[in-house]
OpenMM code with the backbone's topology and positions (N, CA, C; nanometers):
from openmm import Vec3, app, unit

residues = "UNK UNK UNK UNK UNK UNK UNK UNK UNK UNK UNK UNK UNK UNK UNK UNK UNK UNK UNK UNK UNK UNK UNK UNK UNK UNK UNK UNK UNK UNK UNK UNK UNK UNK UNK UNK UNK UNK UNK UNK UNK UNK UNK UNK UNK UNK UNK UNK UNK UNK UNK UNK UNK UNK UNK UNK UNK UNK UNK UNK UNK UNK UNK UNK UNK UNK UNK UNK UNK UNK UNK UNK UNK UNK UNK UNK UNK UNK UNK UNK UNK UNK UNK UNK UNK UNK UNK UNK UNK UNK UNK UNK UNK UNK UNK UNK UNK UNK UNK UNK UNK UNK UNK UNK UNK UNK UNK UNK UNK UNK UNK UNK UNK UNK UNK UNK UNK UNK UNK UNK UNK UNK UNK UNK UNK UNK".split()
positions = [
    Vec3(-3.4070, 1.1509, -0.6333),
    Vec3(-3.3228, 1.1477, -0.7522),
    Vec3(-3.2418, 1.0170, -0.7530),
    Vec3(-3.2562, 0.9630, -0.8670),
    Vec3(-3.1516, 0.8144, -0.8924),
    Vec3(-3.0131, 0.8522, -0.9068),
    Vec3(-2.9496, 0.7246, -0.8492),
    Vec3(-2.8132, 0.7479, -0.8756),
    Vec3(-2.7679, 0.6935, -1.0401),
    Vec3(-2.7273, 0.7673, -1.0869),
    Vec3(-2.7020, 0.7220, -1.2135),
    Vec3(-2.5166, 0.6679, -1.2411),
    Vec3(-2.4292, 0.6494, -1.1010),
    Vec3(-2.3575, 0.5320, -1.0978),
    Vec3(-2.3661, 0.5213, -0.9653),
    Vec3(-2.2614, 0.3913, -0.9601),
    Vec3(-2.1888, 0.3632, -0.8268),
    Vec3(-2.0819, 0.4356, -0.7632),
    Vec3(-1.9940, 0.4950, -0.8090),
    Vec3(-1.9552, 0.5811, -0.7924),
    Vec3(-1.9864, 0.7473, -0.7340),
    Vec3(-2.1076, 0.7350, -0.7552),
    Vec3(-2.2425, 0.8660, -0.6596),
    Vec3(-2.2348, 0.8187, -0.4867),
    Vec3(-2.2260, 0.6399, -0.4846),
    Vec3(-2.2924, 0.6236, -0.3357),
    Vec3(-2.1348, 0.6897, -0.2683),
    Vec3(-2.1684, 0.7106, -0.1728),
    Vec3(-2.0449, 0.7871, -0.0558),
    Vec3(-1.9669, 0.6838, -0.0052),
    Vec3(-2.0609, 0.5530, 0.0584),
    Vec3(-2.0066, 0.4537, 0.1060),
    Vec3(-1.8666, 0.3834, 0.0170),
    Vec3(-1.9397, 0.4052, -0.1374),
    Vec3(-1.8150, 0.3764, -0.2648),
    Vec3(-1.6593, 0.4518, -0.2655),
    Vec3(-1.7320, 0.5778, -0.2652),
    Vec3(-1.6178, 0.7029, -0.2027),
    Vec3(-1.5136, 0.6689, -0.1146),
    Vec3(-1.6069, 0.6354, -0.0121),
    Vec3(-1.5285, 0.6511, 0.1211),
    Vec3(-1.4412, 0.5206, 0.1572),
    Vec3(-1.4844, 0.4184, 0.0783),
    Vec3(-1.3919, 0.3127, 0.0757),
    Vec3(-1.2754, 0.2843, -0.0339),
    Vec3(-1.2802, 0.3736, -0.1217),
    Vec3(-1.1760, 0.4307, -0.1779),
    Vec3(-1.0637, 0.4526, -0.1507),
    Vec3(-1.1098, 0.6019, -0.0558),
    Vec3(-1.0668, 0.6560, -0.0022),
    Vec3(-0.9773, 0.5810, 0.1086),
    Vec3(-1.0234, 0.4205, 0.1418),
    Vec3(-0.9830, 0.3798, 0.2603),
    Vec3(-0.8830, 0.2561, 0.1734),
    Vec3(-0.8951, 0.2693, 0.0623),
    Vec3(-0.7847, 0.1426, -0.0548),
    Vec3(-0.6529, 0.2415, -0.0438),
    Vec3(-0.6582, 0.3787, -0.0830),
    Vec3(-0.5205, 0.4489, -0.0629),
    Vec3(-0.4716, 0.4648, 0.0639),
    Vec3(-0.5517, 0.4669, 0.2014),
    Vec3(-0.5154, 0.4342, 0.3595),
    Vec3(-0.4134, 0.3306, 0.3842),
    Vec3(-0.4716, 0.2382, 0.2974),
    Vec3(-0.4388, 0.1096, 0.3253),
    Vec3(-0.2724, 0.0621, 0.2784),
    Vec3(-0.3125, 0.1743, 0.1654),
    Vec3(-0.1520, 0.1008, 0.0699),
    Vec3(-0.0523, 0.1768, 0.1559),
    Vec3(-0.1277, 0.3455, 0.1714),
    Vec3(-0.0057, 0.4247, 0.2869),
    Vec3(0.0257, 0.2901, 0.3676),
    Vec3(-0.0325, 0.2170, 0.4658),
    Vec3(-0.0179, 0.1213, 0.5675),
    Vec3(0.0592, 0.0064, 0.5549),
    Vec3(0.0278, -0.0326, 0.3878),
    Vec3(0.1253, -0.1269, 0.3593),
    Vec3(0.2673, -0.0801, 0.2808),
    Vec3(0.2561, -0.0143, 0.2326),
    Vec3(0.3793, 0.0498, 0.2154),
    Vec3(0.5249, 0.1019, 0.3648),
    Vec3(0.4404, 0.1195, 0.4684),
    Vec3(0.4642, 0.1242, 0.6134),
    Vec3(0.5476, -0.0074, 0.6880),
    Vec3(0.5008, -0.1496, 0.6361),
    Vec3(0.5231, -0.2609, 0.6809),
    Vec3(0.7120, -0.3127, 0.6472),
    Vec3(0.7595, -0.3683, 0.6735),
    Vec3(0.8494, -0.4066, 0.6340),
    Vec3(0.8539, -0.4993, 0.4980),
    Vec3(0.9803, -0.5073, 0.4436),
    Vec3(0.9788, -0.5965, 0.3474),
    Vec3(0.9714, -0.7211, 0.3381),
    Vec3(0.9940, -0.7520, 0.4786),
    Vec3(0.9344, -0.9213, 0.4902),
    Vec3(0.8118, -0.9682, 0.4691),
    Vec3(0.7179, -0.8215, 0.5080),
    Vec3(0.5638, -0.8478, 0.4704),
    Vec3(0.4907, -0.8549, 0.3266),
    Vec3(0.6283, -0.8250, 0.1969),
    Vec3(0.5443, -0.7570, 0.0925),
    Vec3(0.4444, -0.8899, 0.0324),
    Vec3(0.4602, -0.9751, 0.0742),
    Vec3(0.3917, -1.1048, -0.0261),
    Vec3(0.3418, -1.1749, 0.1377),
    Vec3(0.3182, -1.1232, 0.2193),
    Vec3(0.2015, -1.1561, 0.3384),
    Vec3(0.1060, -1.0632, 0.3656),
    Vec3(0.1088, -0.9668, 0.5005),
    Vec3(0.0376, -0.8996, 0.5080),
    Vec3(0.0116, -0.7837, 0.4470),
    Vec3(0.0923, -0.7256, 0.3992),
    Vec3(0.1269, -0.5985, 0.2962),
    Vec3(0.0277, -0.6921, 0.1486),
    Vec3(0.0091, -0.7729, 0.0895),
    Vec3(-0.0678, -0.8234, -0.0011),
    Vec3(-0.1990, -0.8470, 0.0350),
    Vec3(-0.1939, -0.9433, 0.1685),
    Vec3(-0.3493, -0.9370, 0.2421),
    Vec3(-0.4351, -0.8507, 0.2696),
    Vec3(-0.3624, -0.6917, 0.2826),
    Vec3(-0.4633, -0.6113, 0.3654),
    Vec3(-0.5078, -0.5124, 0.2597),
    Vec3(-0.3418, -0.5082, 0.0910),
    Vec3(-0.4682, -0.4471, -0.0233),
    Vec3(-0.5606, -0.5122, -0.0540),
    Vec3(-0.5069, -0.6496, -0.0920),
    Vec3(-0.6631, -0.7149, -0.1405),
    Vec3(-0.7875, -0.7452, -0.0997),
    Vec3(-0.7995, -0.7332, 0.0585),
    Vec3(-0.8847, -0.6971, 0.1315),
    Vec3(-0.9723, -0.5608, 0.1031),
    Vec3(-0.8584, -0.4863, 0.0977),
    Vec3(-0.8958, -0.3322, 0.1198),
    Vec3(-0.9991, -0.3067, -0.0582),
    Vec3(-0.9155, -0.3774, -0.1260),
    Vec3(-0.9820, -0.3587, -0.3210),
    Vec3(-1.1317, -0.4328, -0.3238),
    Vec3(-1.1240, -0.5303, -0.2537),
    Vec3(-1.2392, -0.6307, -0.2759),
    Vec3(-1.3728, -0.5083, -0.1931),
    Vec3(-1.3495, -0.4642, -0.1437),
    Vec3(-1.4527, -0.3931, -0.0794),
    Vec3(-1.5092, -0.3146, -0.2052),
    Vec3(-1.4714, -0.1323, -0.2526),
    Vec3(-1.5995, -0.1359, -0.3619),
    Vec3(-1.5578, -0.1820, -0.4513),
    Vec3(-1.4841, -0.2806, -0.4708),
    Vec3(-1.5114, -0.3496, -0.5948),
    Vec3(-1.6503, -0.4352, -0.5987),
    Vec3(-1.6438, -0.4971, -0.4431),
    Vec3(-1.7966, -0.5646, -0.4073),
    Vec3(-1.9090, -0.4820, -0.4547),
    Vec3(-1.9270, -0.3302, -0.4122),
    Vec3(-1.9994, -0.2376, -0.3699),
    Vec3(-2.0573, -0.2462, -0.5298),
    Vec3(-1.9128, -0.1953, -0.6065),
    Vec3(-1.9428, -0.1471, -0.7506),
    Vec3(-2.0170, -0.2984, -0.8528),
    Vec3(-2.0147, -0.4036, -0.8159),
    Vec3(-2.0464, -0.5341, -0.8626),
    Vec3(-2.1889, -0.5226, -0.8305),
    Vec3(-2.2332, -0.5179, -0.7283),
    Vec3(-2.3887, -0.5779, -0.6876),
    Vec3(-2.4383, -0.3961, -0.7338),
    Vec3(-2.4092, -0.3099, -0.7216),
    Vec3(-2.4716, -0.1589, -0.7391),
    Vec3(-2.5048, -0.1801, -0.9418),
    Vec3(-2.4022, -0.2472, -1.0513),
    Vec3(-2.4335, -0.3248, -1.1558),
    Vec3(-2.5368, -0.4026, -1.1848),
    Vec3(-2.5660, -0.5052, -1.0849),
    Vec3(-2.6423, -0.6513, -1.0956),
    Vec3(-2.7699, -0.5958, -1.0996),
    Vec3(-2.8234, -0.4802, -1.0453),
    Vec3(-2.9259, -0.4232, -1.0389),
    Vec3(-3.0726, -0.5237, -0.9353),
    Vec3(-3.0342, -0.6194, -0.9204),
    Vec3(-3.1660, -0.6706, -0.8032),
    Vec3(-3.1033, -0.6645, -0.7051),
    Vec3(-3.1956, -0.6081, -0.6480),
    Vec3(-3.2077, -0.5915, -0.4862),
    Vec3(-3.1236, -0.7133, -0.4012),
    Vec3(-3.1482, -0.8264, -0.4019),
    Vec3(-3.1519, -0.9408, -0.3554),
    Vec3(-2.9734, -0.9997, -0.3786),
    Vec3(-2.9552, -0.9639, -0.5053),
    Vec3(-2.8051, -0.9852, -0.5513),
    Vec3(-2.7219, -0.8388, -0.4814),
    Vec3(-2.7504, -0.7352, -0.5075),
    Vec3(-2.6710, -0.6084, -0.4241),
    Vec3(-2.6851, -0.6517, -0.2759),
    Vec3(-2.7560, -0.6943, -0.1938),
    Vec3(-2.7545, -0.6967, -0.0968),
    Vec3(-2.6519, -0.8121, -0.0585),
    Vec3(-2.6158, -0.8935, -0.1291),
    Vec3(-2.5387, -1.0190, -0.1163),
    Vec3(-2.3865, -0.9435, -0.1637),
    Vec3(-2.3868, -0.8565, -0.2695),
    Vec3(-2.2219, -0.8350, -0.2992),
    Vec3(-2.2212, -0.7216, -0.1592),
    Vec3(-2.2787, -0.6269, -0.1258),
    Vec3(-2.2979, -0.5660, 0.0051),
    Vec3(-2.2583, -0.6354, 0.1251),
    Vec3(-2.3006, -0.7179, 0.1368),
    Vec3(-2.2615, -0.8602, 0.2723),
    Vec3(-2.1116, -0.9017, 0.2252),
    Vec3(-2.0945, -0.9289, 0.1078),
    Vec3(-1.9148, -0.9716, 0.0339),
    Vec3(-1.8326, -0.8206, 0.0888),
    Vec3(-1.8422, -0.6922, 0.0553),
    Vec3(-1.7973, -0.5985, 0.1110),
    Vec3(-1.7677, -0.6098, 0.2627),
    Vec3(-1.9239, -0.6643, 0.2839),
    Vec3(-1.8651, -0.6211, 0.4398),
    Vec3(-1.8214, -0.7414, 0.5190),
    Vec3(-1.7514, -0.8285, 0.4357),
    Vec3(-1.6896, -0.9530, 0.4571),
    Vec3(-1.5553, -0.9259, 0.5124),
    Vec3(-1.5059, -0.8524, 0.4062),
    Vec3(-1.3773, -0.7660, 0.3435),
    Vec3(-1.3347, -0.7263, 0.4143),
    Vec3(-1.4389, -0.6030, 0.4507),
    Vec3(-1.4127, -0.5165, 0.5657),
    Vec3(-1.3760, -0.6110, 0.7168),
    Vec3(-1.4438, -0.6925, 0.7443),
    Vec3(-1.3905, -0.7853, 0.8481),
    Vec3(-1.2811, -0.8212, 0.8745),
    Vec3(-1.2537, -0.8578, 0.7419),
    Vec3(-1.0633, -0.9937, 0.7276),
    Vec3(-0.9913, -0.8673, 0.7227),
    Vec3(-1.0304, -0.7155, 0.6765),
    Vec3(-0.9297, -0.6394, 0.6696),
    Vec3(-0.8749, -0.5734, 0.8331),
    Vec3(-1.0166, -0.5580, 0.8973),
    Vec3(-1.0171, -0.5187, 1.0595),
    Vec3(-0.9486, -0.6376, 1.0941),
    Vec3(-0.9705, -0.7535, 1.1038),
    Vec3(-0.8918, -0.8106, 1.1458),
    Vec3(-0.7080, -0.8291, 1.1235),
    Vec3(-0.6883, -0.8480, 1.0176),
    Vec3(-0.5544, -0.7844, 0.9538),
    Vec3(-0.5260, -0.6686, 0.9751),
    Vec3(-0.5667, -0.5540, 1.0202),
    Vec3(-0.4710, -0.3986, 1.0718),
    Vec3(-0.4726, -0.4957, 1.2541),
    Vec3(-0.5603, -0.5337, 1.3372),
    Vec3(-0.5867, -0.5684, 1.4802),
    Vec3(-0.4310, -0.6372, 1.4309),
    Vec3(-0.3586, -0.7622, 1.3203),
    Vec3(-0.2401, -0.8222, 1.3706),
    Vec3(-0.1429, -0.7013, 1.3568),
    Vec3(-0.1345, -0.6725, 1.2002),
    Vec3(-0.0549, -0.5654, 1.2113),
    Vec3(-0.0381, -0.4509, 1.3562),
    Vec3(-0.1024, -0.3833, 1.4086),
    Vec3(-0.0825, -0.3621, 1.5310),
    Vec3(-0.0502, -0.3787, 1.6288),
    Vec3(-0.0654, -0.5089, 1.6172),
    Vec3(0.0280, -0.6347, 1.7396),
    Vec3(0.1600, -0.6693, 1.7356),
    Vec3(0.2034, -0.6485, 1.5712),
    Vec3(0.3350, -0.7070, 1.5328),
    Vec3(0.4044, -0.6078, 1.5160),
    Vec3(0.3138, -0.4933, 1.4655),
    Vec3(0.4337, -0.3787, 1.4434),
    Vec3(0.3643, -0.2253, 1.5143),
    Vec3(0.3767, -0.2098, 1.5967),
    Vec3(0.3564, -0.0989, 1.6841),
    Vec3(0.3453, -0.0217, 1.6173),
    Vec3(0.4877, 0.0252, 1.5469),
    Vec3(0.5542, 0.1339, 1.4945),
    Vec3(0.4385, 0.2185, 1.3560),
    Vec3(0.3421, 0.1253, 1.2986),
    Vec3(0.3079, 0.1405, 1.1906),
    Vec3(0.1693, 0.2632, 1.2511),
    Vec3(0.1661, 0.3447, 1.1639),
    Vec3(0.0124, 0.4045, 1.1916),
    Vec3(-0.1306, 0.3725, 1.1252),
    Vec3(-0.2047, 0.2931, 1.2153),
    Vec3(-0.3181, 0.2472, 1.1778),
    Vec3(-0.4308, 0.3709, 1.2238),
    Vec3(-0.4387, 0.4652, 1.2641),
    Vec3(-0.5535, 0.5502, 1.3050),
    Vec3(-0.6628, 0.5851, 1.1895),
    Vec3(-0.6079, 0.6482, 1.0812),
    Vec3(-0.6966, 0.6621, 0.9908),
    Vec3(-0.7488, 0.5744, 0.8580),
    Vec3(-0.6664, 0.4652, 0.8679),
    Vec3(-0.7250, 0.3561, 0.7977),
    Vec3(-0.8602, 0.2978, 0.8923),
    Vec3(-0.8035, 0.2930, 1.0205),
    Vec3(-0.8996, 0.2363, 1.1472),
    Vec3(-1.0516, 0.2975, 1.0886),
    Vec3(-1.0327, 0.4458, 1.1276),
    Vec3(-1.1284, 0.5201, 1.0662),
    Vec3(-1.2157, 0.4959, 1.0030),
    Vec3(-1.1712, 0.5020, 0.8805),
    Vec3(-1.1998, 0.5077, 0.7380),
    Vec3(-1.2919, 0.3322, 0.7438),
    Vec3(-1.2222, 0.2708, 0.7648),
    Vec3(-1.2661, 0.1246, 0.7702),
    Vec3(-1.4006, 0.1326, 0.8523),
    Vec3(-1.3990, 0.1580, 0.9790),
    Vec3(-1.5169, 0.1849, 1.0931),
    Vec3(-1.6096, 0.2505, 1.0134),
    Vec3(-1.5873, 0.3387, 0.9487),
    Vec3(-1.6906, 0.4132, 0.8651),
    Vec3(-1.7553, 0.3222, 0.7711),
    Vec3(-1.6285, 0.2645, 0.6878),
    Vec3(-1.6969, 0.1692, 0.5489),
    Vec3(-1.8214, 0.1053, 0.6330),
    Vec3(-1.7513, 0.0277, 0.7229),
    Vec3(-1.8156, -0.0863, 0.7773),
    Vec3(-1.9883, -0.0611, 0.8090),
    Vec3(-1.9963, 0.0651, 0.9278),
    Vec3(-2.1322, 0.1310, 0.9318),
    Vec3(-2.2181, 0.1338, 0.8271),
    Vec3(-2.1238, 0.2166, 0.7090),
    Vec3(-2.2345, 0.2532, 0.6248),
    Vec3(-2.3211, 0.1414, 0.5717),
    Vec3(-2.1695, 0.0053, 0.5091),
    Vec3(-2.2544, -0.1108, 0.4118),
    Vec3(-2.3517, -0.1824, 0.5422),
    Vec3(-2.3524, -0.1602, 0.6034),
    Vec3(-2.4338, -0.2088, 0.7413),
    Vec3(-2.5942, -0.1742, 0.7101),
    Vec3(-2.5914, -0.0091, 0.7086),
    Vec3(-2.6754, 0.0848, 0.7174),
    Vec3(-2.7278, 0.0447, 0.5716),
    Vec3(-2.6853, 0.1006, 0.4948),
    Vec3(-2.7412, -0.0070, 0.3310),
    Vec3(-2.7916, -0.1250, 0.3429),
    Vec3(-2.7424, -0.2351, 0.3902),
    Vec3(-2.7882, -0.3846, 0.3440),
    Vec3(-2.9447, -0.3696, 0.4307),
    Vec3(-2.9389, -0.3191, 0.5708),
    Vec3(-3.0410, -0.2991, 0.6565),
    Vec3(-3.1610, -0.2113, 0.5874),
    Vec3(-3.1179, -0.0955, 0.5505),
    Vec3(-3.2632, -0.0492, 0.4835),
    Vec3(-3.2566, -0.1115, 0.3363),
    Vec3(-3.1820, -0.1775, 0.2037),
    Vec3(-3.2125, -0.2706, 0.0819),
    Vec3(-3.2861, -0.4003, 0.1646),
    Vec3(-3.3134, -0.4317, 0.2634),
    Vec3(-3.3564, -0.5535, 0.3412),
    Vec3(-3.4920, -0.5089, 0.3829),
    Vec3(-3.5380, -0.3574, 0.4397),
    Vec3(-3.6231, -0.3749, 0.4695),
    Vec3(-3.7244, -0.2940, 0.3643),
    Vec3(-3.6571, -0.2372, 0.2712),
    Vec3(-3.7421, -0.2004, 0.1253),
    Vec3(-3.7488, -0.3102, 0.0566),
    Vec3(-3.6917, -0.4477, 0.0628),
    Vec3(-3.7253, -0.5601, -0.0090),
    Vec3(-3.8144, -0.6603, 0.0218),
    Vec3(-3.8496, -0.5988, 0.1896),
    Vec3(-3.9146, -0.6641, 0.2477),
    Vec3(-4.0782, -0.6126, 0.2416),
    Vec3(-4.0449, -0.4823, 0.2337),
    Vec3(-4.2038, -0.4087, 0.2174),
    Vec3(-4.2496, -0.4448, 0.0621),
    Vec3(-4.1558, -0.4188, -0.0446),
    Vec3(-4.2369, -0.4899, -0.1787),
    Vec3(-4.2579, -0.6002, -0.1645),
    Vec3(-4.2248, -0.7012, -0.0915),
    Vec3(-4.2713, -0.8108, -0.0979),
    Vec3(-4.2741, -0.9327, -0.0100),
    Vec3(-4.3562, -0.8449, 0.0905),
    Vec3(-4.4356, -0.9427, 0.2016),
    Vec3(-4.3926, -1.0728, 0.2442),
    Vec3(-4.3818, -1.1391, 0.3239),
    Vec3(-4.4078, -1.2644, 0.3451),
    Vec3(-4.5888, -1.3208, 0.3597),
    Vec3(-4.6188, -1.3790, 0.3108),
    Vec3(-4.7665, -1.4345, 0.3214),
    Vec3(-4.7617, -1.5083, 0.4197),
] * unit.nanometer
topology = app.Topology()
chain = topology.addChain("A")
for resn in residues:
    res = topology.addResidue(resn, chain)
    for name in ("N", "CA", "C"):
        topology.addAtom(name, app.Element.getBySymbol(name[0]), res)
């Protein structure tokens, strides 16, 4: 059965799910952070399915697999940004953003890997 949106894939869901983690987290930070890391780690956290929901649109294979790789760009600078936050502020709770993120990360993994190797079976290298 086709997905008839982006919003169907789970991975979309679940990184959602990990944009409201995030704001709990930045909302957590002090006010010195609101225009540093408290800005860095939503827009990190948004760019993800916003990526997802962009290339799941574009409809070729070849372009989804590239906004897929931009997601899981995201997901990187954002792991990396909770790793400072954690360093700087103890106090803050990163566990289930951690989560949630570890999860995103797998899944667009698990996607780009099988859109790579169904793009690869329609069409061979000669």
């Amino acid at each position: 059965m086709k997905l008839q949106s982006y919003k169907e894939l789970e991975v979309w869901q679940r990184s959602i799910t990990l944009v409201s983690e995030v704001y709990k987290v930045s909302r957590a930070l002090p006010k010195s952070e609101l225009f540093g890391l408290s800005c860095q780690i939503q827009r990190s956290a948004v760019s993800i399915p916003s990526n997802i929901a962009e290339g799941y649109a574009r409809k070729g294979t070849q372009e989804y697999i590239r906004f897929l790789s931009m997601a899981h760009g995201s997901a990187a600078e954002l792991d990396t940004q909770l790793i400072i936050i954690n360093q700087e502020y103890e106090s803050v709770e990163l566990a289930e953003a951690q989560k949630l993120l570890h999860e995103v990360q797998r899944m667009l993994y698990a996607m780009m890997e099988s859109l790579q190797r169904r793009r690869e079976s329609l069409y061979p290298i000669s």
